[in-house]
N, C-alpha and C positions, 0 to 999 in steps of 0.2 A: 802281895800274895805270900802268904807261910807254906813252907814246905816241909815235909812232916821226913824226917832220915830215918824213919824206921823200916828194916828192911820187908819185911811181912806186909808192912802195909802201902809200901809203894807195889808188890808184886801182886795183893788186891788191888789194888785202882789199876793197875794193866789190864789185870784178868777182865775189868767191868769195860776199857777201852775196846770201842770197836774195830779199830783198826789194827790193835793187840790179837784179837779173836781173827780177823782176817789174813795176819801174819801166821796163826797158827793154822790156820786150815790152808796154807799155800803150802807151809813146811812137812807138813803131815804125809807118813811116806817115802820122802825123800832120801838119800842115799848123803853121807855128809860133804860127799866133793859136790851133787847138786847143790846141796843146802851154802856152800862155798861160794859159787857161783854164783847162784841167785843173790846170795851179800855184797859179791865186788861188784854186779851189776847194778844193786840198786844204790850201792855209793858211788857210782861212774856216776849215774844218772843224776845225784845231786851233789856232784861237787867234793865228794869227802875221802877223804887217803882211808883208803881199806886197811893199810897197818894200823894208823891210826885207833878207829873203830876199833878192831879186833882187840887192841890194848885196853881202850877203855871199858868195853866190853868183859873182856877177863878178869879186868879190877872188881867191875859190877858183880857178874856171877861168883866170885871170890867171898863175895858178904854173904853169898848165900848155899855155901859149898859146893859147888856146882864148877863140872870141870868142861 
């Protein structure tokens, strides 16, 4: 499988991901210590260190200046 590092265009194929669209209509609203919460809960849920995440995560939003 090819993987395309373009940043615009991996943030198109999210937008087209259903479950991309489902994350966005939960967050929608939200206050950001909710929007907090709801993140360490669903990384309890599968296993994954919430620093972690959060790290990787600020690398990703980074490509696309996003704070």
């Amino acid at each position: 499988m090819m993987t395309n590092n373009n940043p615009l265009s991996i943030l198109s194929n999210m937008q087209n991901n259903p479950l991309f669209s489902r994350a966005q209509l939960m967050a929608k609203g939200k206050s950001d210590t909710e929007l907090e919460q709801i993140a360490k809960n669903i990384c309890k849920e599968k296993g994954i260190d919430y620093t972690q995440a959060m790290n990787t995560f600020k690398q990703f939003s980074s490509m696309f200046n996003l704070k």
